[in-house]
N, C-alpha and C positions, 0 to 999 in steps of 0.2 A: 305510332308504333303498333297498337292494336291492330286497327285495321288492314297493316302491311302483315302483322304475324296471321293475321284470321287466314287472308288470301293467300298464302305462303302455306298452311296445315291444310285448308281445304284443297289446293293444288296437289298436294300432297294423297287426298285423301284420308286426312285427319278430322273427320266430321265429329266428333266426340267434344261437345262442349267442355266437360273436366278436365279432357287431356290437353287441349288449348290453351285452357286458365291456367294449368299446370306450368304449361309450355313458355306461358307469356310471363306469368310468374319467374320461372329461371333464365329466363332473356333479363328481366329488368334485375335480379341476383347480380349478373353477371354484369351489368353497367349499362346495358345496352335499353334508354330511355327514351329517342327522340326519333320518328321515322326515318330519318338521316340515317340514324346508330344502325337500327335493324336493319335497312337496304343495304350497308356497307357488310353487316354480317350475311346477308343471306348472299350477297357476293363473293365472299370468304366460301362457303358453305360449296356454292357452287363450284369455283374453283377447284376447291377439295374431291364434290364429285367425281371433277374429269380429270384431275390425277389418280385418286383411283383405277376409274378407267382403263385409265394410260395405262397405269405400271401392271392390272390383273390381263391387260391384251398380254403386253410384253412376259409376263408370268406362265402366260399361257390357259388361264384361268377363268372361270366366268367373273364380270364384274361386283354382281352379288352374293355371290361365295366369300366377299372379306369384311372379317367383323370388323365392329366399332376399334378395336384393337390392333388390327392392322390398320385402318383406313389412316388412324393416328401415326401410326409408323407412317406410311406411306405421306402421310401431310409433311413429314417431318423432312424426307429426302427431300423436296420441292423449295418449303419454306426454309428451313433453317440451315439444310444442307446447302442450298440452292441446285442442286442437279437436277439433269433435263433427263429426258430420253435414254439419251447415248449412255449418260454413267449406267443407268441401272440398265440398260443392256449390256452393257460391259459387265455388270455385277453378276443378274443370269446367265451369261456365257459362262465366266469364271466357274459358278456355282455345279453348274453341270446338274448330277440329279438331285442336289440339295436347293432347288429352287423354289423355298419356302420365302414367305413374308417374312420372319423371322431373322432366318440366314443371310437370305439378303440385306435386312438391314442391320446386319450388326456388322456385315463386312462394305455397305457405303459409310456406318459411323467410324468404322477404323481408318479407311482413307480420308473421310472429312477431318480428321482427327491429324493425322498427317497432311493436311495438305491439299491432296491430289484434286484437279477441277476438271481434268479432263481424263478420257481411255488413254489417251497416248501419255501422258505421265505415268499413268498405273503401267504400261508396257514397257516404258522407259527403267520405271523402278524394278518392273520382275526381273528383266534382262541383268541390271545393276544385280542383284539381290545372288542370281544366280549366278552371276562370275566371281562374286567377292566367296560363296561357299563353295567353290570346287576349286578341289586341292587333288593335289599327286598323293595317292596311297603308298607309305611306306613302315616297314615293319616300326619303329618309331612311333609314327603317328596311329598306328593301327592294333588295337587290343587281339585281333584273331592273329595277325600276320605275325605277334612277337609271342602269342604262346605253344605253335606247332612247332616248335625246336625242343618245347618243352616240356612236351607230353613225355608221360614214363614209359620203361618197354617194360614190362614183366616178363618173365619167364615161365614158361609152361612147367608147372608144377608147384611154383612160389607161390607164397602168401600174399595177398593183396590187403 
């Protein structure tokens, strides 16, 4: 496990003795004891990277421009969401100019949340979404259309 984390920080560019002991330190915190352990995480790791990637091309973004904060987001749509590509480009499209890290994933946790695994159910559902609310305007249903009968007229000179 050492020797895979030493070669993995200096690959890195992490030549800092302390920051390695640190490093190796919260590897093994975190369970991660047996050279086995650590290559399965720095394959995680990796993975992780080129989801980043993926979603900051699709964002439209540099890939280094997202924090540890997004990167987490962004791990999340992959693994736990499982969505590819396509959702979160269907998310960005949707988003229009709100195409934040953020916004974006709070509107793929809404559809993983219902359900939805593909674009075409999310289009399936808008189209759904938007016949079930359009209705015929009438004075009844309509608070403007039933009170212009009932505006008052005053008279030029009267008391209001």
């Amino acid at each position: 496990m050492i020797l895979t984390g030493i070669a993995h920080f200096v690959a890195r560019g992490k030549r800092n003795v302390k920051y390695i002991a640190r490093a190796l330190l919260s590897w093994r915190e975190s369970g991660i004891r047996t050279g086995a352990d650590a290559e399965r995480y720095l394959a995680i790791l990796a993975q992780r990277e080129l989801f980043a990637q993926e979603a900051a091309k699709l964002l439209g973004i540099p890939a280094d421009s997202l924090t540890a904060g997004e990167c987490t987001m962004v791990a999340r749509w992959y693994e736990e969401y499982g969505y590819d590509a396509q959702m979160i480009s269907a998310a960005v499209q949707r988003a229009g100019d709100k195409n934040n890290v953020r916004y974006i994933s709070a509107m793929l946790k809404k559809w993983h949340s219902k359900g939805y695994r593909t674009p075409r159910e999310i289009e399936d559902q808008g189209a759904a979404n938007v016949q079930a609310k359009s209705r015929e305007v009438t004075p009844e249903n309509d608070f403007m259309l039933r009170r212009i009968g009932q505006v008052p007229q005053f008279r030029k000179g009267e008391d209001r």
